[in-house]
mmCIF file of the N, C-alpha and C atoms, coordinates in Angstrom:
data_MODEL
# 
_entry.id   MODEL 
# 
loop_
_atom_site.group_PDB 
_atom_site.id 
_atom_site.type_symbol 
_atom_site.label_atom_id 
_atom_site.label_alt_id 
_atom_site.label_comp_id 
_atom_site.label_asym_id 
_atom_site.label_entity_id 
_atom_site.label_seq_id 
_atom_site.pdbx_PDB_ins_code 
_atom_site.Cartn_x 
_atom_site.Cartn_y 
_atom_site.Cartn_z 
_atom_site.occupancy 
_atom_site.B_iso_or_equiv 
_atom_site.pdbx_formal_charge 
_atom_site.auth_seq_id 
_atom_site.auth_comp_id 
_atom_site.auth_asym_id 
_atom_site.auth_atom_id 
_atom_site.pdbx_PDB_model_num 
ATOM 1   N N  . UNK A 1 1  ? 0.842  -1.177 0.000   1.00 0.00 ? 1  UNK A N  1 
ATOM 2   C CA . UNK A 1 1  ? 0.000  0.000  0.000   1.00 0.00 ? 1  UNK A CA 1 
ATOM 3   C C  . UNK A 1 1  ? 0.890  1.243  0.000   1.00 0.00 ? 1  UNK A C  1 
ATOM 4   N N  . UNK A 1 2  ? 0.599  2.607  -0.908  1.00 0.00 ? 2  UNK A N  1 
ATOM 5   C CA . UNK A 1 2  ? 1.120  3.446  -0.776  1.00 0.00 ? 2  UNK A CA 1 
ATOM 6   C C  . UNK A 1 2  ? 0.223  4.692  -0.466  1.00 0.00 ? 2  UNK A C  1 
ATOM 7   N N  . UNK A 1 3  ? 1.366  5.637  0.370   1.00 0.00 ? 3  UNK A N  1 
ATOM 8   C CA . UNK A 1 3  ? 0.448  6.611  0.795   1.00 0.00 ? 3  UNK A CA 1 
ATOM 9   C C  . UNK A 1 3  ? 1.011  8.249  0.127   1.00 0.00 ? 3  UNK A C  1 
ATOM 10  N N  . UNK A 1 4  ? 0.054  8.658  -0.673  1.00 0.00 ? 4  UNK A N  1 
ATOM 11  C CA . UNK A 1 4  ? 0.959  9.326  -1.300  1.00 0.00 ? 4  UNK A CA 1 
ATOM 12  C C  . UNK A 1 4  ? 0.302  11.304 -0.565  1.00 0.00 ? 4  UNK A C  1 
ATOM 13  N N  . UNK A 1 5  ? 1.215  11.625 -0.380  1.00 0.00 ? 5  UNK A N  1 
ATOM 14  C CA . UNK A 1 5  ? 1.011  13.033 -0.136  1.00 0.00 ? 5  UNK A CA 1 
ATOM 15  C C  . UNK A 1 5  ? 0.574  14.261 -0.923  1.00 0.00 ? 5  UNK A C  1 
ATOM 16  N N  . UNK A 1 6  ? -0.199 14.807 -1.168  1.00 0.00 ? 6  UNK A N  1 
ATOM 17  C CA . UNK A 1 6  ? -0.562 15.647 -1.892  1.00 0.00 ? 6  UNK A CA 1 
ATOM 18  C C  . UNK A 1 6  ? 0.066  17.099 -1.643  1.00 0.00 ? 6  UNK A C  1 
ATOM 19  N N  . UNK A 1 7  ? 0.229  17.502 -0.526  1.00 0.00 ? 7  UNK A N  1 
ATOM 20  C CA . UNK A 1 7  ? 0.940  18.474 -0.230  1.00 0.00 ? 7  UNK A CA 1 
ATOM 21  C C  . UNK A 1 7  ? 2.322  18.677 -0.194  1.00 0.00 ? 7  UNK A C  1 
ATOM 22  N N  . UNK A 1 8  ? 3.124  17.487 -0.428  1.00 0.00 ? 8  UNK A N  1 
ATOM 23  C CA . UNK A 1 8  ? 4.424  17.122 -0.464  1.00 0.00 ? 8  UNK A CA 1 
ATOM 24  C C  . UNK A 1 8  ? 5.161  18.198 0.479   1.00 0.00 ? 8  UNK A C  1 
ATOM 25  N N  . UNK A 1 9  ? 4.372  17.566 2.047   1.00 0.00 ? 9  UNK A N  1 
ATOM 26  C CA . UNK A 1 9  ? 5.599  18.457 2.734   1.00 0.00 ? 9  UNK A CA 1 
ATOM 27  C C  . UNK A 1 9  ? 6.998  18.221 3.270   1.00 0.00 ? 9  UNK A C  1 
ATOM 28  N N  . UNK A 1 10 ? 7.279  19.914 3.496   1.00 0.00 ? 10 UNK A N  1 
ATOM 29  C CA . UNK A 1 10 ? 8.793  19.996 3.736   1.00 0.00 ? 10 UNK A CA 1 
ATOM 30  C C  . UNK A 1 10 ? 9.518  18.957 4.545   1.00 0.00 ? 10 UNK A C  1 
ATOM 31  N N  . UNK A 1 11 ? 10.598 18.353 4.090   1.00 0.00 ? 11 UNK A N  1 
ATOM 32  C CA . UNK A 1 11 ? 11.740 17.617 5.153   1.00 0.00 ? 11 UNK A CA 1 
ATOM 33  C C  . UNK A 1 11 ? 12.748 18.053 5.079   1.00 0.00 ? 11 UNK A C  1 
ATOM 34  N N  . UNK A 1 12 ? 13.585 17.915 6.260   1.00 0.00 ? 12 UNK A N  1 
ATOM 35  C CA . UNK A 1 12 ? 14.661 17.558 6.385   1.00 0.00 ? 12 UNK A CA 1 
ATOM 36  C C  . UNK A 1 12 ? 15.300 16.394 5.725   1.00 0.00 ? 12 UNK A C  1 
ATOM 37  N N  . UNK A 1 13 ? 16.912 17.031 5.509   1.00 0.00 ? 13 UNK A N  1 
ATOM 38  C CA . UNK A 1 13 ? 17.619 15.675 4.832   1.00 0.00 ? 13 UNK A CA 1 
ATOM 39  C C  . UNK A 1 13 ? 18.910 16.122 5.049   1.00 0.00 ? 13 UNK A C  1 
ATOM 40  N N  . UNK A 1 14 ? 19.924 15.387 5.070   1.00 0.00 ? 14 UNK A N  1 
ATOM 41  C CA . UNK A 1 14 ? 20.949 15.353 5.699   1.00 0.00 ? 14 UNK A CA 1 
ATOM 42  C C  . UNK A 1 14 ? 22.221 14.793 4.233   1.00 0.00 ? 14 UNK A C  1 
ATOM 43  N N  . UNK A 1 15 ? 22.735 15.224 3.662   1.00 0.00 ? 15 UNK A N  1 
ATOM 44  C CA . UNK A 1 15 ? 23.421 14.205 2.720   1.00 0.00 ? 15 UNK A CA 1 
ATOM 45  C C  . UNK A 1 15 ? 24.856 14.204 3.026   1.00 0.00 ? 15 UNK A C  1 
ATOM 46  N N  . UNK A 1 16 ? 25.573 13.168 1.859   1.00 0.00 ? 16 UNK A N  1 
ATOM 47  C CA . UNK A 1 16 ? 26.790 13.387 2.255   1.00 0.00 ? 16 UNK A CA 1 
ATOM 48  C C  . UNK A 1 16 ? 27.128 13.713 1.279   1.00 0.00 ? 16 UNK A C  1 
ATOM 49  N N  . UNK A 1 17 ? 29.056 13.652 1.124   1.00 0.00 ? 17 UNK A N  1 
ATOM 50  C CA . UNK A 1 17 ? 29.667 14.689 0.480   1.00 0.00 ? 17 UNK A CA 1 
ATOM 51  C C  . UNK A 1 17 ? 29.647 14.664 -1.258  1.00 0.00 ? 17 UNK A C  1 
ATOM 52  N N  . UNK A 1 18 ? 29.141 13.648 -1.431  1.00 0.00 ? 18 UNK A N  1 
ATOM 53  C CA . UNK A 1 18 ? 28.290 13.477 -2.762  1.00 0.00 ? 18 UNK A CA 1 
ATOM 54  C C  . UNK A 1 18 ? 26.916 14.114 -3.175  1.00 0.00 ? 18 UNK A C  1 
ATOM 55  N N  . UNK A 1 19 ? 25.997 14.512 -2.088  1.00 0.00 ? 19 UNK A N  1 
ATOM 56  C CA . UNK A 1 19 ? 24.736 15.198 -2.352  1.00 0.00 ? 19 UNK A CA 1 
ATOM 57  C C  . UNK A 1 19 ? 23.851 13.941 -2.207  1.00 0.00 ? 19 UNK A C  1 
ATOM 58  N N  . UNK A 1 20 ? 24.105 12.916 -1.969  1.00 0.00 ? 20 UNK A N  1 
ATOM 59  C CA . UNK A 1 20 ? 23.085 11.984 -1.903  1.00 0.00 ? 20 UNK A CA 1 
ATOM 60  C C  . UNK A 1 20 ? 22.586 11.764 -0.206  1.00 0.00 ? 20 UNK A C  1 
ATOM 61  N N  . UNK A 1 21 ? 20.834 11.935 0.075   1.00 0.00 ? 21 UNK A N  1 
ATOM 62  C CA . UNK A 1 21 ? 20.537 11.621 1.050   1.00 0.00 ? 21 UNK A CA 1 
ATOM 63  C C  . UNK A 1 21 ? 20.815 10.469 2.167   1.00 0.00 ? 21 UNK A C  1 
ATOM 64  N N  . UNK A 1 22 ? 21.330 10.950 3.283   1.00 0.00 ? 22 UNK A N  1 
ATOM 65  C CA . UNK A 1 22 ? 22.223 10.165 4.245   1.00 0.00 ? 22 UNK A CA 1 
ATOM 66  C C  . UNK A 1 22 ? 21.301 9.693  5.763   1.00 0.00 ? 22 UNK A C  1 
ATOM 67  N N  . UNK A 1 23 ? 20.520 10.789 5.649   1.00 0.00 ? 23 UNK A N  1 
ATOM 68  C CA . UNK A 1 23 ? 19.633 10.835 7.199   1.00 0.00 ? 23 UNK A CA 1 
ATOM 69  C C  . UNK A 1 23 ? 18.149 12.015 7.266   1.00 0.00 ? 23 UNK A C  1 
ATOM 70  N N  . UNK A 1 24 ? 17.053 11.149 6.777   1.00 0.00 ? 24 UNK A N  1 
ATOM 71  C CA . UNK A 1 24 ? 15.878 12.119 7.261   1.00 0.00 ? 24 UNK A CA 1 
ATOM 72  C C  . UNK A 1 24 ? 14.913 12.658 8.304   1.00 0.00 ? 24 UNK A C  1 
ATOM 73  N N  . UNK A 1 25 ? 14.748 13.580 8.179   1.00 0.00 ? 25 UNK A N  1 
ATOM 74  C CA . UNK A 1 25 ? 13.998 14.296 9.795   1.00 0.00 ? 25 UNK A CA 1 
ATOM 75  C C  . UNK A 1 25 ? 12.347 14.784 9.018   1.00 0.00 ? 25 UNK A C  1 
ATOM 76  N N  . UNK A 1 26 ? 11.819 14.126 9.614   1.00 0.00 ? 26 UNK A N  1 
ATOM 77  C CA . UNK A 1 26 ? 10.187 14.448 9.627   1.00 0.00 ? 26 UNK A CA 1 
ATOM 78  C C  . UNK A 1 26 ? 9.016  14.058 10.751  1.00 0.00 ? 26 UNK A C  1 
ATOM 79  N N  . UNK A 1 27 ? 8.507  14.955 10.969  1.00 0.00 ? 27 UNK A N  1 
ATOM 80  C CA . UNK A 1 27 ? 7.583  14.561 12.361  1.00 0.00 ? 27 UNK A CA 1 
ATOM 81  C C  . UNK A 1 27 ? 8.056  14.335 13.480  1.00 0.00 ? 27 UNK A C  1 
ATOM 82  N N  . UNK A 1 28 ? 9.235  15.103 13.889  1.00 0.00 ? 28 UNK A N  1 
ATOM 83  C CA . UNK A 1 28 ? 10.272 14.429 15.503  1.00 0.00 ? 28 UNK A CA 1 
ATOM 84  C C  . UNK A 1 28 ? 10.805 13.122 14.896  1.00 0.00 ? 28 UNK A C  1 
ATOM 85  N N  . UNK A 1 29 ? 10.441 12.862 13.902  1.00 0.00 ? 29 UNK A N  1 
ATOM 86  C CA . UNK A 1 29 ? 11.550 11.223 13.538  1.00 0.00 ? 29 UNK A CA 1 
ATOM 87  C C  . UNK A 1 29 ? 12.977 11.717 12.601  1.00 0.00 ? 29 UNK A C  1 
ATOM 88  N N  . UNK A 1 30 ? 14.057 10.546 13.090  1.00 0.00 ? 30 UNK A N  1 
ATOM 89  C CA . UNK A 1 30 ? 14.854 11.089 12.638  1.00 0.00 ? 30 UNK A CA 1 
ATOM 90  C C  . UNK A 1 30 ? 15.630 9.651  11.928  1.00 0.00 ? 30 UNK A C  1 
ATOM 91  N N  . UNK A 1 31 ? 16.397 9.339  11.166  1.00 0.00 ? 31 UNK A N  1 
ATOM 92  C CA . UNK A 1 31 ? 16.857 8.083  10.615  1.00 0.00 ? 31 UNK A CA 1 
ATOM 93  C C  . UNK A 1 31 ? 17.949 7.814  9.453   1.00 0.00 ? 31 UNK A C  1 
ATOM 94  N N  . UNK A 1 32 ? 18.417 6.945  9.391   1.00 0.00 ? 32 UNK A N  1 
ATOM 95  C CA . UNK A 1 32 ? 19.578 6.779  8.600   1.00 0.00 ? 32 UNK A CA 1 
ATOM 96  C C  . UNK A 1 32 ? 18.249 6.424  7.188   1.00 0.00 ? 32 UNK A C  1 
ATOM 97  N N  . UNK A 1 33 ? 19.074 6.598  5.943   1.00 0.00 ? 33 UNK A N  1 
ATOM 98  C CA . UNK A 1 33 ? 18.558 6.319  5.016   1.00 0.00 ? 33 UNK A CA 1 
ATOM 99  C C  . UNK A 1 33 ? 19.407 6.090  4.038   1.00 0.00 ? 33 UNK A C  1 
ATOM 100 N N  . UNK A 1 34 ? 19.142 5.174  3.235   1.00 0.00 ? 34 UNK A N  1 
ATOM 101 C CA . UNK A 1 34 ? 19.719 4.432  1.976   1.00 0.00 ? 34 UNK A CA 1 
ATOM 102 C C  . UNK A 1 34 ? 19.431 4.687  0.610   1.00 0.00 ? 34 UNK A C  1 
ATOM 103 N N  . UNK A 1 35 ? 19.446 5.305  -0.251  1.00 0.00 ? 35 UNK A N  1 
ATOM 104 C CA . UNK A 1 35 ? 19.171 5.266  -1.993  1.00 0.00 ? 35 UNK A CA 1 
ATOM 105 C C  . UNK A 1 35 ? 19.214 4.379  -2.226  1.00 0.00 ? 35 UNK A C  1 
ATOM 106 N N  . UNK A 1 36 ? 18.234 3.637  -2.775  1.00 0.00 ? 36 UNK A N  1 
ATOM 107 C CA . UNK A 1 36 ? 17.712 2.575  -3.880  1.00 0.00 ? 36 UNK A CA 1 
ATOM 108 C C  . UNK A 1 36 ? 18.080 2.820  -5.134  1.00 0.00 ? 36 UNK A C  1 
ATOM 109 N N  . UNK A 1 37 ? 17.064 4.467  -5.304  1.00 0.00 ? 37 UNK A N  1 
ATOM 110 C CA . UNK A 1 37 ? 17.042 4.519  -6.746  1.00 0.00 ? 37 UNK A CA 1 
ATOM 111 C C  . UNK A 1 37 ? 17.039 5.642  -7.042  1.00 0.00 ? 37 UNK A C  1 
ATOM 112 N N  . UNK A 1 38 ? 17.452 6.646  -7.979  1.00 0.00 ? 38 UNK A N  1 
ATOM 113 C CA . UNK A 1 38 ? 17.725 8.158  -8.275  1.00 0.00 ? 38 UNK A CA 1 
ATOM 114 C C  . UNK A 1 38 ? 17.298 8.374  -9.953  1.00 0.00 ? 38 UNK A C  1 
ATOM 115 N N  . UNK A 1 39 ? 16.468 9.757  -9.964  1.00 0.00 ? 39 UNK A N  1 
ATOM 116 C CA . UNK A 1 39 ? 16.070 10.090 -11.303 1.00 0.00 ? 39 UNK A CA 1 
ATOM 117 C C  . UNK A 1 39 ? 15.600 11.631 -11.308 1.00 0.00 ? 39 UNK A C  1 
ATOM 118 N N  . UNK A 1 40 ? 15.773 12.185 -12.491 1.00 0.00 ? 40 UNK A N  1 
ATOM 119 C CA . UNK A 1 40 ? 15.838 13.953 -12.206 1.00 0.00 ? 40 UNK A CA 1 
ATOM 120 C C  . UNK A 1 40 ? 14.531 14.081 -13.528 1.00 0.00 ? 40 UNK A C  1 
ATOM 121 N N  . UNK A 1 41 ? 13.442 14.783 -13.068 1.00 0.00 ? 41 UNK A N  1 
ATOM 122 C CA . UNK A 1 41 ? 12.402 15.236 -13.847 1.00 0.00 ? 41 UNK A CA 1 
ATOM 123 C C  . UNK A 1 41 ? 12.554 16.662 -14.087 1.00 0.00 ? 41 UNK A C  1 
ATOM 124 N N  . UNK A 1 42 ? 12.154 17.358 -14.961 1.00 0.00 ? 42 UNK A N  1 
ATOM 125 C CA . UNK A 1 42 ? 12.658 18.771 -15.841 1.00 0.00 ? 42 UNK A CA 1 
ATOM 126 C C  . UNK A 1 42 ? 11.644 18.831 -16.628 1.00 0.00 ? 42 UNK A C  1 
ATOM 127 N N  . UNK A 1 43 ? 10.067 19.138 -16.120 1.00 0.00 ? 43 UNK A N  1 
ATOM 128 C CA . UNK A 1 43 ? 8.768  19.343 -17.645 1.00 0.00 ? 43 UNK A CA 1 
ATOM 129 C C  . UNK A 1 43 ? 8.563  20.914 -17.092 1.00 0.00 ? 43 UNK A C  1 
ATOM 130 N N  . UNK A 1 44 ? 7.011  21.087 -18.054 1.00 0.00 ? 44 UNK A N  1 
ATOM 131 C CA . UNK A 1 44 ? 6.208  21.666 -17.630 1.00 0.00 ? 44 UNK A CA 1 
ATOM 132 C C  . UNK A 1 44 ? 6.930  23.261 -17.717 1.00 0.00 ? 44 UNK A C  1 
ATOM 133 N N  . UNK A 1 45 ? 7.488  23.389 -19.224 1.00 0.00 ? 45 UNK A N  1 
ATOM 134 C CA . UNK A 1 45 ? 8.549  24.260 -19.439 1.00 0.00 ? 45 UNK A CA 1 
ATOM 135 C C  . UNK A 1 45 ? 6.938  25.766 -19.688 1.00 0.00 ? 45 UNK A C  1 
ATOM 136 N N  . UNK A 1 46 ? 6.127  25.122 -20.135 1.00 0.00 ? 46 UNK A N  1 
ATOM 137 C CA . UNK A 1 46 ? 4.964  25.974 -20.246 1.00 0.00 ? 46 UNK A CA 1 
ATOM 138 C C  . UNK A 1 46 ? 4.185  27.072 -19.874 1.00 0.00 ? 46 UNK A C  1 
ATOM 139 N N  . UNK A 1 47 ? 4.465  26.318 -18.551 1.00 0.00 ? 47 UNK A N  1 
ATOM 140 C CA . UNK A 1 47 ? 4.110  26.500 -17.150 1.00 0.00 ? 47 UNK A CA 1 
ATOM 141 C C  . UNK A 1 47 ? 5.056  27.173 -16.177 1.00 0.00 ? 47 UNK A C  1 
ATOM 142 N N  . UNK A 1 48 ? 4.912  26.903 -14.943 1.00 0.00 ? 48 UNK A N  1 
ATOM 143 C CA . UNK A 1 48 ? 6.001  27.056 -14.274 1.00 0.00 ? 48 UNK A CA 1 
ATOM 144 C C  . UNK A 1 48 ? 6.641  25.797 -14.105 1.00 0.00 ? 48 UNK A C  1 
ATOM 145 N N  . UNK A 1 49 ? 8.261  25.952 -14.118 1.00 0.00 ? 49 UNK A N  1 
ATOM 146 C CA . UNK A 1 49 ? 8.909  24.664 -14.669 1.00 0.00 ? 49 UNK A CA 1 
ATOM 147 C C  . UNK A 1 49 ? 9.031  23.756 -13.108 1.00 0.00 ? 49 UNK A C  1 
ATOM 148 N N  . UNK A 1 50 ? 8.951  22.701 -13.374 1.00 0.00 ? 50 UNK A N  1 
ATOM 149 C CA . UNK A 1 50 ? 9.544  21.706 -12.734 1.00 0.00 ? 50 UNK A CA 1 
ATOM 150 C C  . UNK A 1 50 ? 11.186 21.313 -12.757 1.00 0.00 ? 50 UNK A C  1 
ATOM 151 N N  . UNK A 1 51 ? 12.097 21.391 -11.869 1.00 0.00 ? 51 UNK A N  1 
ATOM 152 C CA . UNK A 1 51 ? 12.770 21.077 -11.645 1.00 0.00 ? 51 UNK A CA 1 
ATOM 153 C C  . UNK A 1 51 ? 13.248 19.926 -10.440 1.00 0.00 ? 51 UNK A C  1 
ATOM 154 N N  . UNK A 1 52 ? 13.135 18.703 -10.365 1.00 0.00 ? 52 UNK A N  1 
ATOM 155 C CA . UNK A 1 52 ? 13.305 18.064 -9.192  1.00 0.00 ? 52 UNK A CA 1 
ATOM 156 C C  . UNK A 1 52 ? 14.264 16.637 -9.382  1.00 0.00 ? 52 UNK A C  1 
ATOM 157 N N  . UNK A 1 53 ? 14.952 16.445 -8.252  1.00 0.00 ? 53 UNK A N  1 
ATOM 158 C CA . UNK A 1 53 ? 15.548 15.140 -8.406  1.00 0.00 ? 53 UNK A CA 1 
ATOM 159 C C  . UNK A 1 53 ? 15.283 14.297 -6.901  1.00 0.00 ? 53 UNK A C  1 
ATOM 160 N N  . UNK A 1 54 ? 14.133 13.136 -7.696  1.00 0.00 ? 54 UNK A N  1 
ATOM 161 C CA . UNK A 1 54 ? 13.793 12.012 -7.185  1.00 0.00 ? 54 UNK A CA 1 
ATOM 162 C C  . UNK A 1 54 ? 14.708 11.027 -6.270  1.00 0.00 ? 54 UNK A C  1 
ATOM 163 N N  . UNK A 1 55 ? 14.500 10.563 -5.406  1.00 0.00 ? 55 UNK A N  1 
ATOM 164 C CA . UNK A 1 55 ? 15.016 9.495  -4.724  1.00 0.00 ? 55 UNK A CA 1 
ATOM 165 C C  . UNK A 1 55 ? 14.039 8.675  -3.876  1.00 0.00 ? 55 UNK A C  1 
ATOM 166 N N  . UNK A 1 56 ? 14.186 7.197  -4.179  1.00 0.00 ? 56 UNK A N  1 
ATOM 167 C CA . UNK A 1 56 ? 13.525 6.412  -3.282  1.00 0.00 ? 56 UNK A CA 1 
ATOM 168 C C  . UNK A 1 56 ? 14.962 5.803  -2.254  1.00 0.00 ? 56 UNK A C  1 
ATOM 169 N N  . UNK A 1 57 ? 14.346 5.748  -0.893  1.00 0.00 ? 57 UNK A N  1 
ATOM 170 C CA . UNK A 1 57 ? 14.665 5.504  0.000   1.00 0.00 ? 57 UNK A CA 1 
ATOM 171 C C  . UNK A 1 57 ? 14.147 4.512  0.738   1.00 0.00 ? 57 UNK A C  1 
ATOM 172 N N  . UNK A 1 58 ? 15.209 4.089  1.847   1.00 0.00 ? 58 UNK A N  1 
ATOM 173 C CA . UNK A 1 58 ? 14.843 2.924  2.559   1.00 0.00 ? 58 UNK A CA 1 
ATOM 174 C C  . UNK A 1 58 ? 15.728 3.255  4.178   1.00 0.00 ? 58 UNK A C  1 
ATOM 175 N N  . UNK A 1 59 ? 14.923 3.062  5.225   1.00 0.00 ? 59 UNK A N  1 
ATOM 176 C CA . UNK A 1 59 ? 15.435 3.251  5.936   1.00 0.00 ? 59 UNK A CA 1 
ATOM 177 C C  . UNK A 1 59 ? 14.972 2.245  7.377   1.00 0.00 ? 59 UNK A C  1 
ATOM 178 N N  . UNK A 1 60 ? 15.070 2.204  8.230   1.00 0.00 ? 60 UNK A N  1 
ATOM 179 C CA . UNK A 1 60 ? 14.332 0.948  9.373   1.00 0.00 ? 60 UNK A CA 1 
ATOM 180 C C  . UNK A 1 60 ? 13.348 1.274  9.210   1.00 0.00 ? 60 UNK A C  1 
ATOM 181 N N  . UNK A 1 61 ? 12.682 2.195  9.451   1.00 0.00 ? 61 UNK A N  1 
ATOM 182 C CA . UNK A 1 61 ? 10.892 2.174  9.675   1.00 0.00 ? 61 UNK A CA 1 
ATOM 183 C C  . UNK A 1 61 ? 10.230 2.525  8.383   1.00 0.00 ? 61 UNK A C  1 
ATOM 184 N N  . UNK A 1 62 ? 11.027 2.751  7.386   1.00 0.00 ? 62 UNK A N  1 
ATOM 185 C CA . UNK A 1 62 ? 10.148 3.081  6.055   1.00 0.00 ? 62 UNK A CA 1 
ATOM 186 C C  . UNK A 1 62 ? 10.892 3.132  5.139   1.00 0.00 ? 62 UNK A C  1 
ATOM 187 N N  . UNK A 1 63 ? 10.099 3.071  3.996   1.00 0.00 ? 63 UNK A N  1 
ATOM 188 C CA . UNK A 1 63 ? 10.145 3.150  2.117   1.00 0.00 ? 63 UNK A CA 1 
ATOM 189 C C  . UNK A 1 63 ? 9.627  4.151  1.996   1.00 0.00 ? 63 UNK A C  1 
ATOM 190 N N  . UNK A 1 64 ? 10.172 5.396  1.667   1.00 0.00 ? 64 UNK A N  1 
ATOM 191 C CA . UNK A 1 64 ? 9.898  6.206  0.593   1.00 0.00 ? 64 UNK A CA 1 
ATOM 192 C C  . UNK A 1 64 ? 10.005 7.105  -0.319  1.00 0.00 ? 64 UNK A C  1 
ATOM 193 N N  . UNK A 1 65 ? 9.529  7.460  -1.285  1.00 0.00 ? 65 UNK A N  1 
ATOM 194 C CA . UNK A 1 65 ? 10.221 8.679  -2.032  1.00 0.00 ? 65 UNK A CA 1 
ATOM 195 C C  . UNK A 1 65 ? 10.268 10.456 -1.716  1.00 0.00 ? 65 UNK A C  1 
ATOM 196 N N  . UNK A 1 66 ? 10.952 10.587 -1.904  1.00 0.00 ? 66 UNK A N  1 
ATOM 197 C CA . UNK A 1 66 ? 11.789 12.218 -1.338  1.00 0.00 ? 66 UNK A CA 1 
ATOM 198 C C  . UNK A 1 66 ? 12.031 12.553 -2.891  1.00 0.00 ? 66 UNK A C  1 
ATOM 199 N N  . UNK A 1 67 ? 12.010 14.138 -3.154  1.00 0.00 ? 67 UNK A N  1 
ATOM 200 C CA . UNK A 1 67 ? 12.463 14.819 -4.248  1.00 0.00 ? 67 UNK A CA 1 
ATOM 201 C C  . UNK A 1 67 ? 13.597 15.869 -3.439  1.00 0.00 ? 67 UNK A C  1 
ATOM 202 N N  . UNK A 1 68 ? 13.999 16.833 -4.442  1.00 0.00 ? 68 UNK A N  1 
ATOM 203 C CA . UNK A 1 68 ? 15.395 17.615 -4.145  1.00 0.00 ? 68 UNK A CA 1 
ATOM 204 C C  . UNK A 1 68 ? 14.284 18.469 -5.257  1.00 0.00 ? 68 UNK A C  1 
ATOM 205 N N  . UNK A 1 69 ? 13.729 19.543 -5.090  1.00 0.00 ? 69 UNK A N  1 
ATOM 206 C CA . UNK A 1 69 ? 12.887 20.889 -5.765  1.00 0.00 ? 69 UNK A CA 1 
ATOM 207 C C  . UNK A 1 69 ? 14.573 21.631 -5.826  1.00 0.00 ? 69 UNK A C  1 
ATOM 208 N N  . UNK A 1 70 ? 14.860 21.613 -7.154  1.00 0.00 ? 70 UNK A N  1 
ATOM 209 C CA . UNK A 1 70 ? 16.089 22.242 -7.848  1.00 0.00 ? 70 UNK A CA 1 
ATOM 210 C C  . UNK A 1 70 ? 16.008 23.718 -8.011  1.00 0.00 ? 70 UNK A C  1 
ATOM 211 N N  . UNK A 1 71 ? 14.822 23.731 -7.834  1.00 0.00 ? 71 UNK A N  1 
ATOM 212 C CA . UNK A 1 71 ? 14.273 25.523 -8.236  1.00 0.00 ? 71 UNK A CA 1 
ATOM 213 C C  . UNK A 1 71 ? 14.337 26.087 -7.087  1.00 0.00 ? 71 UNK A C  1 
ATOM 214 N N  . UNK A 1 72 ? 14.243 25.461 -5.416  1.00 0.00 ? 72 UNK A N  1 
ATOM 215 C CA . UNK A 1 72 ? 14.204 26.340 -4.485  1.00 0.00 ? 72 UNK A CA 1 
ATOM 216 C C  . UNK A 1 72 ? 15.367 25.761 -3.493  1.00 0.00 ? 72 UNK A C  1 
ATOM 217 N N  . UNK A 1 73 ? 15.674 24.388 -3.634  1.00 0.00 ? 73 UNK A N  1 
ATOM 218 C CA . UNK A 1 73 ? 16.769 23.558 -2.402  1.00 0.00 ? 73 UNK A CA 1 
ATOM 219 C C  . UNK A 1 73 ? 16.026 23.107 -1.305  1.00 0.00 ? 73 UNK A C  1 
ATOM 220 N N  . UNK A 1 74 ? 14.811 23.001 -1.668  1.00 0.00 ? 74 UNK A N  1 
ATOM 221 C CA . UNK A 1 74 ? 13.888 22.417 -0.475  1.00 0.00 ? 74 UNK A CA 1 
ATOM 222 C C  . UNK A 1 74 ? 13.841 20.484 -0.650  1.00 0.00 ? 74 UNK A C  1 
ATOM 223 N N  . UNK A 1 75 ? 13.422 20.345 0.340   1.00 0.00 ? 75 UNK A N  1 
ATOM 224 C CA . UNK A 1 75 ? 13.285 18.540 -0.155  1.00 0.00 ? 75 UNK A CA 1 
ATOM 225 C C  . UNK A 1 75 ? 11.810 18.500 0.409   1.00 0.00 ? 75 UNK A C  1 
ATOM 226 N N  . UNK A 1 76 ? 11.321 17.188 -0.453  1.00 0.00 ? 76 UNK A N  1 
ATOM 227 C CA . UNK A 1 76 ? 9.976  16.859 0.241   1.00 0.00 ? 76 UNK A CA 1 
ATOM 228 C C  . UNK A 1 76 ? 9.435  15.456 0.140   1.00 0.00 ? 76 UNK A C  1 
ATOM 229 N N  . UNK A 1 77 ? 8.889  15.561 0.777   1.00 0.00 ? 77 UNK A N  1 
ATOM 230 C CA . UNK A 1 77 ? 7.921  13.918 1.109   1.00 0.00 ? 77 UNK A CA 1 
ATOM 231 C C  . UNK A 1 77 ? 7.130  13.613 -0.397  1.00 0.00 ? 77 UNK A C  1 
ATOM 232 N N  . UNK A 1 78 ? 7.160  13.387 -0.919  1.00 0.00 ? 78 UNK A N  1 
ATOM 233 C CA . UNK A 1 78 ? 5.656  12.926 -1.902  1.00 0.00 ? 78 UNK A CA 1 
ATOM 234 C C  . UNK A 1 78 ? 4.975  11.188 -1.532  1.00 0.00 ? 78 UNK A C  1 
ATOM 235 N N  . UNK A 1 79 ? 5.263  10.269 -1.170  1.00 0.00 ? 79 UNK A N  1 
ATOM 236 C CA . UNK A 1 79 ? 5.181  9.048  -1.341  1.00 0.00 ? 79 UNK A CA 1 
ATOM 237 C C  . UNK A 1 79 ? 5.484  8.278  0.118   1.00 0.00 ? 79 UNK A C  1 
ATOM 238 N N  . UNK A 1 80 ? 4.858  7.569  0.687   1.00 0.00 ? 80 UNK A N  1 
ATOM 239 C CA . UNK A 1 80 ? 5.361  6.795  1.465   1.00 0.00 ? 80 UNK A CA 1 
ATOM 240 C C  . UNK A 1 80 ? 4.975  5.236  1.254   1.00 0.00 ? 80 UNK A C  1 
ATOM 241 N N  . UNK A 1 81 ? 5.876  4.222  1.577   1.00 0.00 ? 81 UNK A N  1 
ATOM 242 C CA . UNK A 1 81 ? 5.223  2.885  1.049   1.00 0.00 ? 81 UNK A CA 1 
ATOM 243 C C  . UNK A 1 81 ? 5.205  2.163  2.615   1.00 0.00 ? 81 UNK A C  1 
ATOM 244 N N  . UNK A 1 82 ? 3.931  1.026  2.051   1.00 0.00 ? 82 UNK A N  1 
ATOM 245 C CA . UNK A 1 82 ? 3.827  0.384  3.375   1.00 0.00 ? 82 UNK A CA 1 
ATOM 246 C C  . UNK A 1 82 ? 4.853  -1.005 3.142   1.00 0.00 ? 82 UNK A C  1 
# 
């Protein structure tokens, strides 16, 4: 089951000296985290653009995906898996 966020709110993220996520903070929780899998989306040139780079994660208490919003340096929740 997935739970997906509509508001994709703000997290914390912690990376290392590569830029890849190392440790996330959301809700008073805090945790080591692992990359699975990495991919960078760039549409919606039309519009206001999208800039973001995807990561699914894995960590003890959860699966899920985090973006990197390239346009502002914010990170966020979109996805959580059960």
């Amino acid at each position: 089951m997935t739970r997906l966020y509509r508001g994709h709110p703000e997290i914390e993220v912690e990376v290392d000296e590569g830029g890849r996520p190392r440790r996330l903070r959301w809700l008073g929780r805090s945790e080591p985290i692992e990359v699975c899998n990495r991919w960078r989306v760039s549409e919606a040139w039309w519009r206001e653009p999208i800039e973001r780079e995807y990561y699914k994660v894995v960590g003890p208490r959860w699966l899920a995906l985090i973006y990197l919003d390239r346009r502002t340096g914010s990170w966020h929740l979109e996805r959580l898996y059960d």
